[in-house]
ZAFIDO-632824 format. One record per residue (C-alpha): residue number from 1; y, x, z. Coordinates in steps of 0.02 Angstrom, whole numbers, plus 50000, padded with zeros to 5 digits. Layout:
N
     n   north    east      up
   NUM       Y       X       Z
...
END
This chain:
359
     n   north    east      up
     1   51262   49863   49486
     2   51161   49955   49597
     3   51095   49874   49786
     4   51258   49958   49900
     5   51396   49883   49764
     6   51332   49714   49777
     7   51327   49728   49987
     8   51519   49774   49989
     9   51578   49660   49848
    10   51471   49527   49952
    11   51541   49604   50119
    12   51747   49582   50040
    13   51717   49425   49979
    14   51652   49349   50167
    15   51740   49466   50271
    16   51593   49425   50411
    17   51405   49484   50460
    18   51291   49379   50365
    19   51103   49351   50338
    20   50990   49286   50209
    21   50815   49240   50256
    22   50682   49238   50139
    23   50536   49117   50212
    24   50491   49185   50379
    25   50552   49385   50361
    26   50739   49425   50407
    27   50832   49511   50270
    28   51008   49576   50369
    29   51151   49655   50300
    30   51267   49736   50431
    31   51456   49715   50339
    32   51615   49725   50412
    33   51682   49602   50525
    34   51829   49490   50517
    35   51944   49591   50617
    36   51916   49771   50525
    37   52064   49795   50388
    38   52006   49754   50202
    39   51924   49891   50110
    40   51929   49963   49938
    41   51794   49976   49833
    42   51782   50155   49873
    43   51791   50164   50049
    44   51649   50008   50038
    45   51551   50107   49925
    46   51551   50247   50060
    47   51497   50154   50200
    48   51320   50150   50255
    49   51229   49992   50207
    50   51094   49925   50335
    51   50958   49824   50264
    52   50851   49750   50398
    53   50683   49650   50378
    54   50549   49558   50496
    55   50568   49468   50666
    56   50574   49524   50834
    57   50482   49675   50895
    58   50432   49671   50716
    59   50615   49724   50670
    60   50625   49857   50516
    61   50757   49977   50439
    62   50760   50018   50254
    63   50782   50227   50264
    64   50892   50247   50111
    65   50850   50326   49973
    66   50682   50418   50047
    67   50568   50477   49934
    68   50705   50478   49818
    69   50638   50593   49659
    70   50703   50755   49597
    71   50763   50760   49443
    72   50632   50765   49284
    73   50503   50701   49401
    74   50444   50530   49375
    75   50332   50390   49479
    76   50264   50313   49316
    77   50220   50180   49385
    78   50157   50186   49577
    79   50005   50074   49545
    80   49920   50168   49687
    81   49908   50199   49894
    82   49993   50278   50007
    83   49917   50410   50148
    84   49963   50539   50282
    85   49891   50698   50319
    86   49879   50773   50497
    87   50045   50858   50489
    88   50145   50718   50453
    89   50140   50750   50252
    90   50166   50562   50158
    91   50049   50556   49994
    92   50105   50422   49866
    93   49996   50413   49716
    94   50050   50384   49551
    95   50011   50341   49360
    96   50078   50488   49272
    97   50032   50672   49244
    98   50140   50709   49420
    99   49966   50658   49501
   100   50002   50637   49694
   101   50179   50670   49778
   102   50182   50737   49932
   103   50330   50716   50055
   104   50400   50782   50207
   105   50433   50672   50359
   106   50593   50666   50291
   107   50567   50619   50132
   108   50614   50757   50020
   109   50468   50802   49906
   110   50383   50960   49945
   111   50239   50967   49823
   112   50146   50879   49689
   113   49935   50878   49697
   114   49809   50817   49589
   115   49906   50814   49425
   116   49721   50783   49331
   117   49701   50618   49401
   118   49867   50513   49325
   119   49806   50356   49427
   120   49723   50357   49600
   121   49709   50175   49649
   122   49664   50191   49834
   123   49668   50349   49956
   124   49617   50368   50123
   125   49632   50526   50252
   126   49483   50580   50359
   127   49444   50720   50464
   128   49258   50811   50448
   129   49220   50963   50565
   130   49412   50982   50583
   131   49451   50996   50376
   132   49563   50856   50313
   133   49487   50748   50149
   134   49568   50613   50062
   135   49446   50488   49997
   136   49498   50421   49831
   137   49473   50318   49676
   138   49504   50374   49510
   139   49548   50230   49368
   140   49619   50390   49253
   141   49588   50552   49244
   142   49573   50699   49112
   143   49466   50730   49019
   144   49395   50560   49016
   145   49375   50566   49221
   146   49405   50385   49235
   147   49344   50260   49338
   148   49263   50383   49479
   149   49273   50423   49659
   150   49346   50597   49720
   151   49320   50668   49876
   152   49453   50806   49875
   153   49552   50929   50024
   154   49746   50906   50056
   155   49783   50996   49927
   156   49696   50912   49778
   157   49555   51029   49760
   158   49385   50934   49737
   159   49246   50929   49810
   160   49135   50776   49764
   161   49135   50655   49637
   162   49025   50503   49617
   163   49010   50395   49448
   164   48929   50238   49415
   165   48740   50246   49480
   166   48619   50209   49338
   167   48540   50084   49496
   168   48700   49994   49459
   169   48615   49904   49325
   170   48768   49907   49214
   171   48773   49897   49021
   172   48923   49951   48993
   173   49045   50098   49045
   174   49195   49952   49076
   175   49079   49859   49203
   176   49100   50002   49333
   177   49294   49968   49371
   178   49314   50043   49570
   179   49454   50011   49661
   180   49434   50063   49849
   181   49319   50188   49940
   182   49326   50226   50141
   183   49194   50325   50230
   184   49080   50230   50350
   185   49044   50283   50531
   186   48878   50364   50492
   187   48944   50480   50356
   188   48922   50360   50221
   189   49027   50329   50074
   190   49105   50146   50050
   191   49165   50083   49864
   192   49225   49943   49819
   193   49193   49912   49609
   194   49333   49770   49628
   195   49401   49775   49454
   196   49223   49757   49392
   197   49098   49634   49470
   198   49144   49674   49642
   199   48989   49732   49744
   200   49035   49831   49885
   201   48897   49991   49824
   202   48847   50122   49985
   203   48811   50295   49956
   204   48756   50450   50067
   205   48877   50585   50121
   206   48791   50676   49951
   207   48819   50567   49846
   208   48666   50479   49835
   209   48655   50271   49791
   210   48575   50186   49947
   211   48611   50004   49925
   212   48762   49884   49845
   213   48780   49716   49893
   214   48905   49562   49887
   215   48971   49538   49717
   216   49090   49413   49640
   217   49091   49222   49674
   218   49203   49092   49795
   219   49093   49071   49947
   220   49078   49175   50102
   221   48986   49339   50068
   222   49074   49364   49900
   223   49231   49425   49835
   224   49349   49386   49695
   225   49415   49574   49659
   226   49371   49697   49819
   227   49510   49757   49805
   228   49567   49867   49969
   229   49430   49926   50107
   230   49459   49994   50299
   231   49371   50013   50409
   232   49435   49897   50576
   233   49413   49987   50737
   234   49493   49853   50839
   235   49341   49769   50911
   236   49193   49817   51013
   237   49062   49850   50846
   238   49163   49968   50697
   239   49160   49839   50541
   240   49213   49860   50355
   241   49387   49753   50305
   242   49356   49688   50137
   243   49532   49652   50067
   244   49475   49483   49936
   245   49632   49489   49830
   246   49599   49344   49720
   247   49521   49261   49852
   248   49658   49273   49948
   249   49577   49297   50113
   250   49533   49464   50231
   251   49326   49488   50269
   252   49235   49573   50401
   253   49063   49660   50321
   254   48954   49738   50432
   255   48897   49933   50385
   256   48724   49840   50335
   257   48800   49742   50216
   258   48796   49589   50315
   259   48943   49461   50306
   260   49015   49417   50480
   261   49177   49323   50457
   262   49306   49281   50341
   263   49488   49341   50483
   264   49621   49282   50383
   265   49641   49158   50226
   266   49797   49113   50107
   267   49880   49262   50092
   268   49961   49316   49948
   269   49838   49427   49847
   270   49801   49551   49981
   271   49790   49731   49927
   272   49770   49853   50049
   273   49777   49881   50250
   274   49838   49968   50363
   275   49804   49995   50561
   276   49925   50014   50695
   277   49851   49992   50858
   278   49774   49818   50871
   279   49881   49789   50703
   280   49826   49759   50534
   281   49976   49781   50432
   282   49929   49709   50254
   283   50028   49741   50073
   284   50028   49567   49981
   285   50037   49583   49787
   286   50148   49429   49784
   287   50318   49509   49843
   288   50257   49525   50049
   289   50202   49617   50189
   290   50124   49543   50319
   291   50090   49608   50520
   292   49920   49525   50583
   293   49878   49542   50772
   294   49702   49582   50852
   295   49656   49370   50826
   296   49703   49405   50648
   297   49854   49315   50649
   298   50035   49342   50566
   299   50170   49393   50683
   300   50289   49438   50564
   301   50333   49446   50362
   302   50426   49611   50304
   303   50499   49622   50135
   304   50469   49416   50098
   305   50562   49389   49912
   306   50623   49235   49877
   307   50644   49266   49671
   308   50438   49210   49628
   309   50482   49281   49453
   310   50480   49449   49540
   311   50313   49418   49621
   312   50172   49523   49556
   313   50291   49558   49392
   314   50229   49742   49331
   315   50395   49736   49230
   316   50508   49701   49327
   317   50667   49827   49345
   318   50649   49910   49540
   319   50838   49890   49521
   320   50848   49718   49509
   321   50736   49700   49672
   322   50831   49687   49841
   323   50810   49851   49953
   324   50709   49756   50071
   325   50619   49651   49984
   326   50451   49695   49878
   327   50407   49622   49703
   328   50237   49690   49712
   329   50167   49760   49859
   330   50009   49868   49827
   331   49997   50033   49932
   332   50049   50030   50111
   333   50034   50143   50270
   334   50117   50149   50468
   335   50107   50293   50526
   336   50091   50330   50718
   337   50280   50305   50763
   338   50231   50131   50677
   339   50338   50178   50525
   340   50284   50071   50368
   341   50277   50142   50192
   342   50245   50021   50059
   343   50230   50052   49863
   344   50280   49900   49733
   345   50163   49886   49580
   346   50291   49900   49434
   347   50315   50009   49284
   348   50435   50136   49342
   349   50372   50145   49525
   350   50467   50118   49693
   351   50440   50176   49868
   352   50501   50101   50033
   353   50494   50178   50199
   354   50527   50034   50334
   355   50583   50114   50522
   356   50555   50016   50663
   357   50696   49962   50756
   358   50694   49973   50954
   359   50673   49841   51034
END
């Protein structure tokens, strides 16, 4: 039974609006009120089915079925990031041979990109001397291109690549394990080897190793899986967020390497960020997003699912999952309209795209 047939047989069987809440994010579903003549299944079936999620100004709309996939195209999983380009394109990455999909504003897929990299993990737009990059990182490639970070144009052609530095120190190829890569104010180049011992290593804009520090460990200063990176523009000095997933906490770095602050603590396995204005809007692997303000504090949960056997569950069915709620969110974006675009970690992929509701 797909999401709309259990709203209407939900909708007959109450005959009223009614909510469910799931901890502090709103889940609504808009059904017919008590005075509107009883429906048949078909007439339910054709009605449009709101699904509504977060609090207040923080108010989101499920978009039905965007991103919805052509036939004989598949997400294979969508263990990956999410990114726009300058003319409103959405990139979703994926882990299959489809490489990156690329979407209209309106979700209908215009294009696939990058079909020799089956699993970019992170991916994040920048503009150099007015060209458009995406900076990502590669867990699987061809050709055994795995595990490296690719500099490459909008439309997936590449133009840098950087594998593990032999100043790394590693002894073996499974030690260098990179999850995250932004590029730093001065031209630099960010990554973040969080599946591996989690140093935060710093390259030039060519490529070449300048310094790594951090690593893995409890206490301030060190991560437990680095697993997303931005960089936070919301303050007076530029600073690198350090998403500590198993940590369960958001860091500030400075571009030096040095450890300023830890901004936020017990979240649920934070995986990647996203900025809208003074906004951090963060993808939580345990079935959450969450909307920090500029102090770093939540002020509001989208997507909050109450079944914890869904929560970070790669195998889970995307059917069985409620439209707005997430199993596993991984990638995430808001676009400039503050749209939100959020990809669950799961076998068979899923995409939401969350509108925000006027106030």
């Amino acid at each position: 039974m797909n999401q709309n047939e259990n709203d209407c047989g939900a909708s007959r069987l109450n005959r009223r609006n009614f909510a469910f809440s799931a901890g502090a994010a709103a889940l609504a579903i808009l059904a017919p009120s008590k005075a509107e003549p009883q429906n048949s299944d078909a007439d339910c079936k054709a009605k449009s089915v709101e699904l509504l999620t977060g609090n207040g100004e923080w108010t989101y709309r499920v978009v039905p079925e965007w991103g919805k996939l052509p036939a004989g195209i598949t997400f294979g999983g969508t263990h990956g990031a999410i990114a726009r380009d300058n003319a409103g394109h959405i990139y979703v990455s994926t882990q299959s041979n489809t490489g990156v999909l690329v979407y209209g504003p309106d979700g209908v897929l215009v294009k696939t990109i990058a079909a020799e990299f089956p699993e970019i993990h992170s991916m994040v737009h920048a503009v150099e001397s007015g060209e458009e990059f995406f900076y990502t990182t590669v867990q699987k490639g061809t050709a055994q291109a795995n595990w490296l970070f690719v500099k490459m144009k909008t439309d997936g052609t590449v133009v840098q690549r950087i594998t593990a530095p032999p100043e790394a120190g590693f002894r073996a190829v499974n030690e260098w394990r990179l999850t995250a890569a932004v590029p730093g104010p001065d031209g630099s180049i960010l990554i973040a080897n969080g599946y591996g011992d989690s140093r935060i290593f710093r390259f030039d804009r060519k490529g070449q190793f300048i310094t790594t520090y951090a690593g893995k460990g409890k206490t301030d200063g060190l991560f437990d899986c680095s697993h997303g990176l931005a960089i936070d523009t919301r303050y007076a000095q530029p600073l690198l967020l350090v998403c500590d997933r198993e940590n369960r906490r958001l860091c500030h770095f400075d571009f030096d390497g040095k450890f300023v602050r830890t901004i936020a603590q017990h979240l649920r396995r934070p995986c990647q960020v996203s900025f809208y204005g003074d906004y951090a809007v963060v993808s939580e692997l345990e079935g959450r997003v969450v909307i920090l303000d500029k102090d770093n504090a939540p002020v509001a949960f989208l997507g909050d699912n109450a079944q914890k056997s869904q929560w970070a569950n790669y195998d889970v069915d995307p059917g069985e999952i409620a439209g707005a709620s997430f199993s596993a969110a991984h990638g995430c974006f808001v676009d400039p309209e503050g749209n939100i675009y959020v990809s669950d970690w799961n076998r068979t992929g899923r995409i939401t795209k969350l509108a925000r509701v006027p106030a």
